[in-house]
Structures are given as C-alpha cells and as structure tokens.
ZAKOL-267419 format. One record per residue (C-alpha): y, x, z negated. Coordinates in steps of 0.02 Angstrom, whole numbers, plus 32768, in hexadecimal, padded with zeros to 4 digits. Layout:
YXZ;...
END
This chain:
E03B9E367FD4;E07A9EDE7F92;E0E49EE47F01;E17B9F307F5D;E1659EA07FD7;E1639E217F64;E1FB9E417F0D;E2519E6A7FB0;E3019DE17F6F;E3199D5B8016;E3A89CDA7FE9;E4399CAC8041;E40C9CEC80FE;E48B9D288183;E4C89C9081DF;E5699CD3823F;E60F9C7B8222;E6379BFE82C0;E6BC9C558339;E7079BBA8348;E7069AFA8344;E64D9AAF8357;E67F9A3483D4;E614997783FF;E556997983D5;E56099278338;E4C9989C8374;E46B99478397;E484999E82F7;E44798FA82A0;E39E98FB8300;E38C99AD8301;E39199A38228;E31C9925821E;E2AC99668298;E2A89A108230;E27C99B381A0;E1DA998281FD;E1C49A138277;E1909AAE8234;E1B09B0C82E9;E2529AAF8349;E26C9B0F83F1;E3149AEB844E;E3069AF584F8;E3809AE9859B;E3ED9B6F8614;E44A9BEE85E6;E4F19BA485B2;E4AB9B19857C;E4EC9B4184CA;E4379B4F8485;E46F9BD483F4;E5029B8D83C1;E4B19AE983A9;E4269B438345;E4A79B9C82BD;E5059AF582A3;E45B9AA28289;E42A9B1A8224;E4DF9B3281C0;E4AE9A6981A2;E3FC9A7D814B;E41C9B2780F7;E41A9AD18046;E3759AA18062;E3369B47807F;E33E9BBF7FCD;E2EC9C41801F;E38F9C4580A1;E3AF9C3F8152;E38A9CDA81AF;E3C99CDB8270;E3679D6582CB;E3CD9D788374;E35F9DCA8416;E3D49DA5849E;E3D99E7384D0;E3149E7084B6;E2B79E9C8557;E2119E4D8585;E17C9EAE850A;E1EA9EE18490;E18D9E9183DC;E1EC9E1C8379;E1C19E4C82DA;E2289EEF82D8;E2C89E8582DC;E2909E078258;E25D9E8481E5;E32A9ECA8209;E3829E2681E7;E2FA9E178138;E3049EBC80ED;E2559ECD8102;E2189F7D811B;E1729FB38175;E0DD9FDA8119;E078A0848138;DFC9A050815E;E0039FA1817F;E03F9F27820D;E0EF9EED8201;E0B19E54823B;E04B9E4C8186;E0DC9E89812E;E1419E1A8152;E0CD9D788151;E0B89DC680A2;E1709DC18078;E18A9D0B80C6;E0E59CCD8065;E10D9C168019;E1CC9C398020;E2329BA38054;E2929C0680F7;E2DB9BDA8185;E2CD9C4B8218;E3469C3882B1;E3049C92832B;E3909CA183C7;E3579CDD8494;E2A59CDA846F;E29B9CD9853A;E2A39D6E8550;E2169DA384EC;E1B39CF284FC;E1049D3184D6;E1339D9B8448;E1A39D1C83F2;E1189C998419;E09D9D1783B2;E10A9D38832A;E1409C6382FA;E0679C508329;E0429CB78294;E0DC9C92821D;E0A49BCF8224;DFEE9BFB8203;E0219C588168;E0B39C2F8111;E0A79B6980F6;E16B9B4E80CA;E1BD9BA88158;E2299B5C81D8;E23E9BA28273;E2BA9B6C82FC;E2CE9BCC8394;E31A9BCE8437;E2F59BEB84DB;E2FE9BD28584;E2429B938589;E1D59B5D850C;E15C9BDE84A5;E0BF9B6684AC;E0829B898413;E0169AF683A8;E0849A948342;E13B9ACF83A0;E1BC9A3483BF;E2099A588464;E2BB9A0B8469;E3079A04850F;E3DC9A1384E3;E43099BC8554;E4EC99E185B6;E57A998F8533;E59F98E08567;E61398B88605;E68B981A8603;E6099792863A;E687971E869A;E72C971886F5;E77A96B4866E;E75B972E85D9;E7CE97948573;E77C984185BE;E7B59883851C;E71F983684C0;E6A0989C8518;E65D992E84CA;E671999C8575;E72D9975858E;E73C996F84CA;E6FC9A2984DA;E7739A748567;E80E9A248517;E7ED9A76846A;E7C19B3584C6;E8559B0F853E;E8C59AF684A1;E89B9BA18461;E8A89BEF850A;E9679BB08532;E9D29B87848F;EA2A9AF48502;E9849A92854F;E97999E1852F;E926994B858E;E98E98CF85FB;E97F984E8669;E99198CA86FB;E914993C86CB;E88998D7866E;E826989A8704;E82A9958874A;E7E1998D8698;E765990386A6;E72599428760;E72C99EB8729;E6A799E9868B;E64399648703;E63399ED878C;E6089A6E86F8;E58099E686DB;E5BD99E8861D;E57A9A918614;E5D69AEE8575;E5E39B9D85B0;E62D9B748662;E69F9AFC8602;E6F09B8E8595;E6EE9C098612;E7549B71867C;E7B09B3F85D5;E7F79C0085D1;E8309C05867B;E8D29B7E8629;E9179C1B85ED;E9539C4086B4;E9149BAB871F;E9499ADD86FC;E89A9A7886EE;E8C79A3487B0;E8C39AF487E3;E8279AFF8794;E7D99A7487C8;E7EE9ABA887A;E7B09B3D8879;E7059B198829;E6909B0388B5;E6A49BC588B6;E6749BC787EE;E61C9C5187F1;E6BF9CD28825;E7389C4F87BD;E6C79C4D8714;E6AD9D038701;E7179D558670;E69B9D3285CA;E6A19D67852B;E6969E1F8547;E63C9E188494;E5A79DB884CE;E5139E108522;E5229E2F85C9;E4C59DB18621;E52C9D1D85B9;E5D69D7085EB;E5F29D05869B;E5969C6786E4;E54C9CCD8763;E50B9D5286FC;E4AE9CBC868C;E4699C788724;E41C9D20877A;E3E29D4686E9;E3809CB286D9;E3419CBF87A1;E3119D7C877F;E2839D3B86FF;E23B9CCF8772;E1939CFF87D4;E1A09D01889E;E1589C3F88B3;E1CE9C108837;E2639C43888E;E22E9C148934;E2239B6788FE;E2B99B6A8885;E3279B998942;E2E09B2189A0;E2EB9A828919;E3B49AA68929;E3919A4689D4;E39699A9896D;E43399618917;E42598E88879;E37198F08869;E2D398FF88BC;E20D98B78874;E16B991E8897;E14098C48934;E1EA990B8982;E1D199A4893F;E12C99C38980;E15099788A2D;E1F499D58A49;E1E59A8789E1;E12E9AB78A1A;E1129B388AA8;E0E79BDC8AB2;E0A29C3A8A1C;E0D49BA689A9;E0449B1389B6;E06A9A6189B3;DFCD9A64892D;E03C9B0988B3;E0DE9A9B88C3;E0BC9A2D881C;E0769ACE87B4;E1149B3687ED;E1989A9E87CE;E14C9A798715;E1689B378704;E21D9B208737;E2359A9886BE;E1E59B078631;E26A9B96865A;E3029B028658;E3399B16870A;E2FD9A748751;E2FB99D886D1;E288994586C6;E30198CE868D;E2C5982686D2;E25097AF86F6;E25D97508782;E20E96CA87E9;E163971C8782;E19697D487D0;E1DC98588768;E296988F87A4;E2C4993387A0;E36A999587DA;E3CB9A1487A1;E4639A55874F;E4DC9A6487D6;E5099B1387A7;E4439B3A87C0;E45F9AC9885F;E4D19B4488AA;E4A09BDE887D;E3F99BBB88E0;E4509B7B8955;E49B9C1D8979;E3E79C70895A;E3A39BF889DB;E4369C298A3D;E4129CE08A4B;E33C9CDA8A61;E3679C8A8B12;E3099BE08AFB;E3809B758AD5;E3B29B268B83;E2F49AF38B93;E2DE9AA98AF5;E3869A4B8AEA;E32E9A008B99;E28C99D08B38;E2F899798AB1;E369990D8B31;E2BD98DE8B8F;E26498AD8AEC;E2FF98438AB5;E30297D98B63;E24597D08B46;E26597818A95;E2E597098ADF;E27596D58B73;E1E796AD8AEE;E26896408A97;E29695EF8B11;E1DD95BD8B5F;E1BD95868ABF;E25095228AA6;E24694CC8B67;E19594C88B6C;E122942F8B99;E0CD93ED8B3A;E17994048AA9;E15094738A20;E15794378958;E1E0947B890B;E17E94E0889C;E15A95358934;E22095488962;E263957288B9;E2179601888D;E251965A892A;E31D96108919;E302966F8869;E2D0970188C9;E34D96FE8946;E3D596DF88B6;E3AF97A18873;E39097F9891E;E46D97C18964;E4A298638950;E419989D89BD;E42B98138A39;E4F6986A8A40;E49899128A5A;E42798F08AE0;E4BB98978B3D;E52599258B25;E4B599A08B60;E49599338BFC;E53C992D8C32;E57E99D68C0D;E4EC9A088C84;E51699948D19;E495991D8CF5;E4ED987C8CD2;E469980D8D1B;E401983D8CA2;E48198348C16;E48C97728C4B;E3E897578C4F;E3E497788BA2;E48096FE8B81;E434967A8BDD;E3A5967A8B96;E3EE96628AED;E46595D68B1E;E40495658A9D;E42495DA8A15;E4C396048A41;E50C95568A56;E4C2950A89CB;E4E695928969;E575959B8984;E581965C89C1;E63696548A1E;E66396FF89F3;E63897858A3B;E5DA97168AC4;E67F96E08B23;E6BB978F8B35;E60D97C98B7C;E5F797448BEF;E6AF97518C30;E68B980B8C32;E5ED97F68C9A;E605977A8D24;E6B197D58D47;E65198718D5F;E5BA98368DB8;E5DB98278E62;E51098018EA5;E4B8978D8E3C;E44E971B8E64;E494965D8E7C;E42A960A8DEB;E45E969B8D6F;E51596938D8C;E50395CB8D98;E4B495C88CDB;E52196618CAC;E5CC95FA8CF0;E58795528C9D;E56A95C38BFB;E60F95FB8BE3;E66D954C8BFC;E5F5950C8B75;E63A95A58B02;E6F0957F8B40;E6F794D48AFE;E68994FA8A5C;E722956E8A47;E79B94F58A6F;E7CD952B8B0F;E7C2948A8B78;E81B94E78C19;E7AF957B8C15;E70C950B8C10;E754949E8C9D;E766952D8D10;E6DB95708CEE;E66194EC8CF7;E6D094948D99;E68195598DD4;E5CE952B8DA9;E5C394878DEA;E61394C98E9B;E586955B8E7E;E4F594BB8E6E;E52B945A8EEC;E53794E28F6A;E48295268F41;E42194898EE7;E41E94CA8E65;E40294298DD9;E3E6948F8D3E;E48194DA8D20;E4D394378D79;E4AA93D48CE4;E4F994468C56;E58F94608CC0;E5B393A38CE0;E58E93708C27;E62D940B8BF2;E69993AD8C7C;E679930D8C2F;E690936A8B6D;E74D938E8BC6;E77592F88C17;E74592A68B68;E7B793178B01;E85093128B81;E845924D8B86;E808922D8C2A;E79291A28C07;E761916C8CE1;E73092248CF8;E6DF922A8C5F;E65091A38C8A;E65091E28D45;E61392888D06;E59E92538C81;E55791F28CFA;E54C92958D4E;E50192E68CCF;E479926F8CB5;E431926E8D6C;E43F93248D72;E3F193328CC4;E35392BC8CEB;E335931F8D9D;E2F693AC8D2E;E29E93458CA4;E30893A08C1B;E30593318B87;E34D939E8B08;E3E593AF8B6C;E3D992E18B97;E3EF92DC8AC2;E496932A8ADD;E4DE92C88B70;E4B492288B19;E4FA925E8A71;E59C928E8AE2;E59491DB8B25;E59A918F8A6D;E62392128A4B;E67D91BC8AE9;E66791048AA8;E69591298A09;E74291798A33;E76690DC8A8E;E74E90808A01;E69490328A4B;E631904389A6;E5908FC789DE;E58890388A86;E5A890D48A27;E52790B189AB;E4AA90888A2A;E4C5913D8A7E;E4C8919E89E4;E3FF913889B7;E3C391538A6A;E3D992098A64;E394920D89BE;E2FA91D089EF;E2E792568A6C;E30D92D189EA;E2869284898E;E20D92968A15;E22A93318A31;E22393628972;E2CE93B189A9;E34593E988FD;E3D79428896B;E3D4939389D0;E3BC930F8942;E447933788DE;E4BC9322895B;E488926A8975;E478925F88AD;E5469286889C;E56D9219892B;E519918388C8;E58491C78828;E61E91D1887A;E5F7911E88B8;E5E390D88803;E66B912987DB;E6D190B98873;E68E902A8817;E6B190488770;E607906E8736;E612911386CA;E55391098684;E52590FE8711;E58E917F8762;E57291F986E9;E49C91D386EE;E4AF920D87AF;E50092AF878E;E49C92F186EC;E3F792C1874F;E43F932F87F6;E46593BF877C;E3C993BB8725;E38493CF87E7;E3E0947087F7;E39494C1876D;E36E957B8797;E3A995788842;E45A959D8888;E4B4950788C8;E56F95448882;E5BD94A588E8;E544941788A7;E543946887F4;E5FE947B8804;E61493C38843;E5A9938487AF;E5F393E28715;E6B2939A8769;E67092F38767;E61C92E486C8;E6B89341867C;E71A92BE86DD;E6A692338672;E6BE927485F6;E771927085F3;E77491C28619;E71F91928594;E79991E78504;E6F1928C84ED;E77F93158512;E707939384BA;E68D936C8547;E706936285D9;E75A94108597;E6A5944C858D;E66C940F8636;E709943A869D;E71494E58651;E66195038690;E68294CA872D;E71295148762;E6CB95C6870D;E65495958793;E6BE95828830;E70D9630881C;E67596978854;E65B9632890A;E7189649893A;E72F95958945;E7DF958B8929;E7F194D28955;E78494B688DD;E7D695248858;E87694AC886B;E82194198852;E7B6945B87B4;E872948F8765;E8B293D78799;E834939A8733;E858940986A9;E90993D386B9;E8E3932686A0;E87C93598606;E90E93BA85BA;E983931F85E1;E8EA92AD8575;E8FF934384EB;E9B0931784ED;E9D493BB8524;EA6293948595;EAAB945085D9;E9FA947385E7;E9D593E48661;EA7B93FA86C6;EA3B94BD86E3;E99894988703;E9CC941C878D;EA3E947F87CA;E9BD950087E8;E94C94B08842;E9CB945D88B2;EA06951B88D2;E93A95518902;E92694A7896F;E9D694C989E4;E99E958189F2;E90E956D8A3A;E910956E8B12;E8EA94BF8B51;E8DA94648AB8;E90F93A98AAF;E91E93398A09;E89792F689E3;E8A7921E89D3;E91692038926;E93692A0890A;E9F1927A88F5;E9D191DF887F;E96F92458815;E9E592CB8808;EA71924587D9;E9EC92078750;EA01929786FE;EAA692BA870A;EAE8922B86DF;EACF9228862A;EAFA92BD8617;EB94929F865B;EBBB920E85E1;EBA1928F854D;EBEA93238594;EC5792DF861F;EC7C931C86C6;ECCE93D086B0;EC48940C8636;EBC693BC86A7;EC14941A874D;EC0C94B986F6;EB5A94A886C2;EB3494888762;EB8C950A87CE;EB1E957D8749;EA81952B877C;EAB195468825;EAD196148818;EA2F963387B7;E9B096968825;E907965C8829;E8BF96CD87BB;E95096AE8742;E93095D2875D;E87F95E88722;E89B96688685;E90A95E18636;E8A39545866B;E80C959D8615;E87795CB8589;E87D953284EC;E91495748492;E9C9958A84D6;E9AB965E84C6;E9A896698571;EA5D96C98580;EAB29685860C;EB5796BB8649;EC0F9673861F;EC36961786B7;ECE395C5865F;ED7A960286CB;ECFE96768731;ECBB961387A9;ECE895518804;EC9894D987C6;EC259479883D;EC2493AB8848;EB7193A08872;EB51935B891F;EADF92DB88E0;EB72927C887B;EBC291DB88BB;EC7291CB88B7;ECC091298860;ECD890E38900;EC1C90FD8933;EBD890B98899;EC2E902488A6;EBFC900C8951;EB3F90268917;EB568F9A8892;EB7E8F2B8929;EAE98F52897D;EA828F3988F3;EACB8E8388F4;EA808E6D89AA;EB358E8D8A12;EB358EB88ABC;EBB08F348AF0;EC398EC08B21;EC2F8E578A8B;EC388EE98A2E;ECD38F3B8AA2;ED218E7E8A75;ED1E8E8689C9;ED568F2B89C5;EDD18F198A42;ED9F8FA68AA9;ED6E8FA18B51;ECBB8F888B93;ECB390428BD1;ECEE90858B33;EC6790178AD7;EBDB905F8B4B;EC12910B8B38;EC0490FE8A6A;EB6990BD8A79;EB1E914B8AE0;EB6491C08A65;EB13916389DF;EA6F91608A2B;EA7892238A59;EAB3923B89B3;EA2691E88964;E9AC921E89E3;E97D915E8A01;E94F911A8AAD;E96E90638A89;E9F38FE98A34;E9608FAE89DD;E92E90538982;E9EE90728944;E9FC8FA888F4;E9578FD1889B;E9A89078886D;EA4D90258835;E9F08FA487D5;E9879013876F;EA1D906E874A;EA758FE58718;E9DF8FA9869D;E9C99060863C;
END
C-alpha cells in the first residue's frame, strides 16, 4: 500500500436520504442484519421492481454503526454489459488511479483491513465484472461487507443469495387488508398522490384485488398508487389487466428502464439468450404453477430439447423471472410473477406458437386427470400414499385446470372441456370446488349441441352434485331428473347411480321421506351394477344421514359403520370421513360429547394435506359446536372462526349462514346480546335469499333460543331493531362482523330509519300458549276447549307453530317447549 493510499480518509459513506416512507419489510430488515453479521457477500436477488435497492439502503441505513470505515453505495444501474466496476467504486471512495498500477490493486489497497460496507446496486447489468470485483475484495480485505443486488446471483465462493420476496398480500377474506404490507404500501403513496385519499368500506376490497393482481410487486404498486391523483382505486382496478399502458408514468428521475412496468420488464427479456426466451413465452401457457415434468412435456419442440428444458429454467430462476417457491408432493413448483406472466404472454402471442402450445397444455392437463382418476378407480384400490400425493398435486395445478377449460371452450371444443370436468368429479366434489365449476359446466352443456350420451350423462349428473353442494336443491333436481332420463334411455348405469343418490340428497333436504328411500334404493342397485364402492361409501353414509333426520339413531348408526368399513377397505380418506361425522353427529343425538367430539378430530386428522373444504368445514363447526356446549368459548370462537373462514372460498353460502348461526349462538353464550340478534338475523337473511332453499328441521326453535333471552334483557323494540339490521347486512358485511371479537364493526343507525322487523321465527302470545298445551299431551280439540276457540282455529295455530319452528311433529315442539321451560 502506497502512502497516498493509505491515508486516503473513508468514514461516514454516501447512503442517500429515503424519498419517502420505508413501507412493510420490517421481518426482512431483521434477517437481512443478522445475516450481514455472518455473510461477508449478501446478494439480493428478484425482478425488477421488486424493490431490491431500496431494501438494500434501509438495511444498510440499519447496520451503518457497525461499519467505522462507512457505508459506500456504488450505484451501476446506467452501466452497460463490459463496462469494469472498479472505475465507479474508486468514484463513490475518492480513490484515484495509480500510474503503473491496477485500480483494482489500488483500491484493494485502500479497503485493506478497513471495517466497510459496500452496497453495490444493478450489478446485472455488468454481472461478470461485479462478480470479479466482490471475488477479489473478499480474498483481500478480511473486514469488508459487501451486499449487492441483482437480478441474478454473481456465483462467486462465499456469496449469500437472498431471494426478496413481493410485500405481503391480505392472507384471508376476513382480514383487515390494511395490515398487509402491499395494501399498507399503496395507501401511504396514494396519500401523497391525492391530499383527500383515505380507505373505506367501499373501496378496501378493490385496494386489496388491486396490489394482489400487482402480485405485491412495489414498483407497479406506486406507479398504481399515483394514478389516485385522477382515477378512484375501482377505476384503477379496472383497468389493470392492461397494466402495462395504465402503469406507465415513473419517476422521470430514475433510469430509463425503471421509469414504467413495461420498460422494467423488456429490459429484463432483452438480456436473455434465444432458448431462454423461447421457453420463458411458452411457460406463460401455464397459470399458478407448473413442475419440471410439465414443463418438459408441454414447452419442448423445435430447437428447444425436452433434455435443455431444466438447464434453461434454472437459468430463468437465476435471472428472477420464474421462482422456485415450493415444494410439493416431492416436485419443485415454480410460476411466475404475473406481470412476467403477461408480458410473455404477449411475447408468446406475437412468435405465432401460441395456439399450438395452449393445445399441448389442455391435452397434458386431461392426461393428468385421467391418470388420477385410474388410479383412484383402479382394481386392485390403491394405498393412499399412492392417492395423496397426487390430490396435493392437483391442489396447486386449479388455476390450470380453469385454463385448459377455458381454452377448450373458447375454441369450440366443449367435449373436451368436460372431459376434463368429469374426470375430476372426485376432486371437485370432495373438494369442494363449486365455483367456477357450475358456471363452466352450465356454460358447456348449453353450448354443446353433439356430445356423446355418456359424456353429457356424467357432465348433467356432475352439475346437480355441484347444485346441491351449493345449496341449490332445484337446480340439482332438474338437472339430475335430466341425467337419469339420459341413463335410462341409453343404459347407461354409471352416471345412473350419482344422479339417483343427488335426487335422493333433495328429496332428503325438502322433507320427502317415501321418495327418499325409493331412490336410495335406486341408487344402490344402480351403484352395485358397476361395482363402484367408493361411491357405495357415499350412498350409505346418505342413508345414515336419512335415519338420523328421522330421529332413527340405531339405524343411522348402523349406516354411518357400514360405509365406514368400505372406506376402510378401500383405504379411502375422502370417503371415511364422511362416515366418521355421521357417527359424531350421532353421539351428539345421544348426548355423548366425548364421543362426538373423538369422531370429528379423528376425520380431520384424515384430511390432513388434502382438500376436503366440506368435511374439514363440517368438523371445525362441530367441534366448535362442542365446545360451546361444554362452557370452552375460547375453543368454540377458535373453531367456528376457522371454519367459517373456511366456507367462504367454495361459495357455499348455505353453509356460510349456518357457520354465522353458530357464531350467533356463541355471542349470545358471551353475553353479547346485539351481537347475537345481528348475527341471527344475518344468517336468516343468507338462508331466505337463496333460490329453493327450505328450513332446515328446528331451525325456527333455534332461532327463538336465541332470541329469547335477549329479549328478556333488552325487550322487544330493541330486539326488532337488531334484527331488521341483521337482516339488511350483505353477505360480505354478515361475515366481517361475525369474524370480528369487539363491537368496532361500525354498523349503521337504523333508529327512526328503517321498520323494525318481528322476526318470523317468533310466536305470538297466543301461539306460545297453545305450544305449552301441547307439551302437556292435548289434542287439538282439547286444546280449542280450553281455550275456547274453535277446533279449526286450534289446527290452524298449530301449523303455524310447527312452520314457525320448522318441526314436523307435536312431539318435537312438547320436547321443545319443555326444554324451554327447564332453562
């Protein structure tokens, strides 16, 4: 080391001062400082607009009293591939070249056992020079730090590659969006951009959607965040499929290719080699996520080998446009950001192949389903072990199942598109996939004029089976009544079988207890024509569902235990939970809550890792319902909160209302009273909106079990009022205060606004009376002579009390009465 050199004064460095607020991260900035503690080289790597470099000068802002030497940020974002680093650190040091000597010595000279941090910003564009430079500085100078970023890593010995990942998005339906880091990010940038911007209740979920479509992405979420200044969030959010013409005024300070989301983009695409973006067009063909195997088997042809596709897609990770960011089933998942997504989209758009390789992706998708469902149907039965991994599988490739359809029927190809649904009819049911699958398959057989009698059978049979996990009891009746005409015409037994066992599902729900065994019956024949003993599980778990709602628990039981055994037989864990909450809901008939309660945690711990929304949803409500029983409202709030978070991704809206019942009933054991009367009020509101539905048995008495106290402490005005609010809450509005704990849900004045509602449920004085009678074992003209009233009038009340209470017998309404009368 010279002697100018040596005394060349570093202390302090040149951090810049932050623009503005450093918004979310803060988990990230505490594992970035104590990785740099550790790390002598940290790399940050992701896409552009990622916010890799301002992540870097608030890290190192954070450990820059750890470094005497200073903090030196040497910035090549307008550097152009060969251009040597060392120029530009020697600039930000002060260092000055040497005659007779390499900078590169000079300055390893002036860093020499300094304590330093170097930030070292874009070293993408000049990767092999800035992977040079950091090579020799940690061979040399023992106590500098140096943290870089770029868009792939420098793969030098001892670097740290940290991948930084979009900012958080709000994880569930039921959270405050406002506590993500994405959404936390647009409001403060929308703030500065118009004076008068503030969150609401109207334009929260549209902020939410919009930084989830920007894929928490920070520069697409200011460049959206500045559009406030002339467009409301819903305008916005609108307009953003087109992002790249809607996000594309930038800081006009930045360099050029960080000024607009498209310019960070083509800039990225420009760097690649030719293999690397003939594969980056043709992965946009997949939506959500694709493994190797898919890649290989859909992206290969021409110039690009099925054998190059792994080397070129680990390259594409290494640059940040396509992450690795999960294992599953043992297979790496990849996908990518769905800006990337769509900008080669539009690349695979313009080279001409895209019609042909959207084909290749919808055949390999029905060739993934029919290998599912071999395995699943198969003789002699696959081990779960076998099954599982595959449900996993399936779980992460839905958005491309969506695709595939899509593509299928916007090219007049619906057979196809149905073959696909069909296919997955396992998956779907059990998992409770409603949504989007009734649209498509209402969609598709209204469209397909010539298909083939089995497909439209199994496609007809399919969609009543949706209806009525919906809900929709006339909808599944009509068409299933469609598939069973279909089956008889063409003997066709398959199909015949699912169809019968929805009619029977229907004829259950809407009370019809003759038709109900006549088509189970049905069912069964059909069922054991095709030796189908998975679906046999289901029929005889319906048949236990049948006894049981008539009160038959011995019959019921024995049902629910005969179609266990099958399960068991088949090693079955969709099946076998069924069966499993039929027992618990059989104990629970009895009085037996351990035993209740053993049932349902042993079905849930079957549904581990696979996606069986309605079992899962069914257990959490009835150990929630347990729990409440026994006086654990911690549990029940814990349980029922899961559960109905839950129910709101599978469109189940029946079974929304009946998750926010419960929740009610909690609130009313909280001694929450204007909570409960809402709540109820609610779900009665969901239940009468939806087409077809009927009561379920008892609804009515249960609604009057809640109301009732409260109307002792609150009496009847207060109690109408609270109601007739419960009743004009929307959905979406219902479930944000039943997953809310505290009373700061703000709700409306309805005092003097609106009428207040007697709910329909409540007996009048008259009526009770008339139900204490009954309870005391009077016939209707006993009752019409005590009461002197005639007989006619004393029928009529006790209709309306049985409709009221959504009984079907005298007997059920004395029980009622009498366990009234004792609480």
């Amino acid at each position: 080391m010279t002697q100018d050199t040596a005394h060349v004064p570093l202390a302090g460095g040149n951090l810049p001062l932050e623009p503005n607020d450093f918004v979310g991260r803060e988990a990230d900035v505490e594992e970035l400082t104590d990785l740099l503690a550790v790390a002598r080289l940290v790399t940050l790597c992701g896409a552009g607009g990622i916010g890799k470099s301002r992540l870097a000068v608030r890290v190192a802002a954070r450990v820059a009293g750890e470094f005497p030497g200073g903090v030196w940020l040497v910035e090549l974002a307008d550097a152009v591939r060969g251009d040597p680093v060392e120029p530009r650190v020697a600039a930000v040091l002060g260092v000055q070249a040497e005659p007779s000597r390499a900078l590169t010595d000079t300055l390893l000279g002036v860093l020499g056992d300094r304590r330093i941090l170097l930030v070292v910003d874009n070293c993408e564009s000049t990767i092999e020079e800035s992977a040079r430079f950091c090579r020799a500085v940690l061979t040399v100078c023992p106590r500098v730090r140096v943290l870089t970023t770029s868009r792939e890593p420098l793969r030098v010995a001892g670097e740290t590659v940290w991948r930084v990942p979009p900012l958080s998005l709000p994880r569930s339906p039921g959270q405050d969006p406002t506590t993500s880091e994405a959404v936390r990010l647009f409001v403060d940038r929308a703030r500065a951009a118009s004076r008068g911007f503030a969150v609401t209740e109207q334009n929260a979920a549209d902020i939410a959607g919009l930084c989830e479509a920007l894929d928490g992405m920070p520069l697409a979420i200011e460049l959206a965040a500045a559009l406030c200044r002339v467009l409301t969030v819903e305008q916005i959010n609108a307009r953003i499929r087109d992002r790249f013409r809607l996000l594309s005024a930038g800081d006009r300070t930045a360099p050029a290719r960080q000024r607009t989301l498209r310019a960070t983009v083509d800039w990225s695409y420009q760097q690649l080699d030719e293999p690397e973006r003939v594969l980056l067009r043709r992965l946009a063909v997949f939506t959500g996520g694709w493994t190797l195997d898919m890649a290989e088997q859909v992206c290969a042809g021409g110039a690009l080998r099925a054998d190059d596709v792994l080397g070129v897609l680990c390259d594409l990770v290494d640059k940040s446009l396509v992450l690795a960011d999960a294992e599953v089933a043992g297979q790496t998942r990849y996908r990518m950001l769905e800006t990337i997504r769509e900008y080669a989209a539009e690349q695979l758009g313009d080279s001409g192949e895209e019609p042909g390789f959207r084909r290749r992706h919808r055949d390999h998708m029905i060739e993934v389903a029919a290998r599912i469902h071999r395995t699943i149907v198969r003789r002699p039965r696959p081990a779960w072990t076998e099954i599982r991994p595959m449900l996993v599988m399936l779980d992460e490739l839905q958005a491309n199942v969506w695709a595939a359809v899509r593509f299928s029927a916007e090219t007049g190809d619906p057979e196809s598109a149905l073959r696909l649904l069909v296919l997955l009819r396992w998956p779907i049911i059990a998992g409770g996939r409603f949504t989007p699958a009734d649209e498509w398959l209402d969609r598709l057989l209204a469209a397909a004029d010539e298909l083939t009698p089995s497909m439209r059978a199994d496609a007809l049979a399919l969609r009543g089976q949706v209806a009525f996990g919906q809900g929709d009891p006339d909808s599944a009746r009509v068409a299933c009544t469609a598939a069973v005409e279909l089956c008889r015409e063409t003997g066709l037994n398959g199909p015949l079988s699912g169809a019968l066992a929805v009619l029977a599902w229907v004829a259950i729900y809407q009370r019809r207890p003759e038709l109900a065994r006549s088509l189970l019956d049905q069912a069964l024949e059909a069922v054991h024509t095709v030796d189908d003993p998975w679906h046999e599980t289901v029929i005889r778990s319906m048949e236990g569902t049948f006894a049981l709602s008539e009160g038959r628990a011995k019959e019921s039981q024995r049902s629910f235990e005969a179609a266990l055994a099958i399960a068991h037989e088949l090693d079955n864990h969709w099946a076998a939970p069924v069966a499993l909450i039929g027992l618990a809901q059989v104990a629970w008939l009895r009085g037996d809550l351990a035993e209740a309660r053993a049932h349902y945690e042993r079905a849930l711990g079957m549904l581990q890792d696979i996606t069986a929304h309605w079992q899962a949803i069914t257990c959490l409500a009835g150990l929630g319902r347990i729990a409440l029983a026994q006086g654990d409202l911690v549990t029940a709030r814990a349980r029922l909160v899961e559960s109905l978070r839950l129910c709101l991704g599978t469109g189940q809206r029946l079974g929304v209302a009946r998750r926010i019942e419960t929740l009610a009933q909690l609130a009313l054991a909280e001694e929450d009273d204007h909570r409960a009367v809402r709540l109820a009020g609610a779900s009665a509101a969901i239940r009468s909106a939806m087409s077809g539905a009927v009561l379920p048995p008892g609804f009515g008495a249960r609604m009057e079990e809640l109301l009732q106290p409260a109307r002792m402490r609150l009496g009847d005005a207060v109690v109408a009022q609270l109601w007739a609010h419960g009743q004009e809450m929307t959905q979406e509005q219902a479930v944000r205060y039943a997953l809310q704990s505290d009373e700061s849900f703000e709700t409306p004045t309805l005092l003097g606004k609106h009428p207040a509602a007697t709910p329909l449920t409540t007996l009048t004085c008259r009526e009770w009376e008339i139900a204490q009678l009954i309870a005391r074992g009077m016939s209707n003209k006993a009752i019409a002579d005590e009461l002197f009233i005639s007989p006619a009038t004393a029928a009529r009340h006790v209709a309306n009390i049985l409709a009221k209470l959504g009984f079907s017998s005298r007997t059920q309404v004395a029980t009622w009465v009498i366990e009234q009368n004792r609480t």
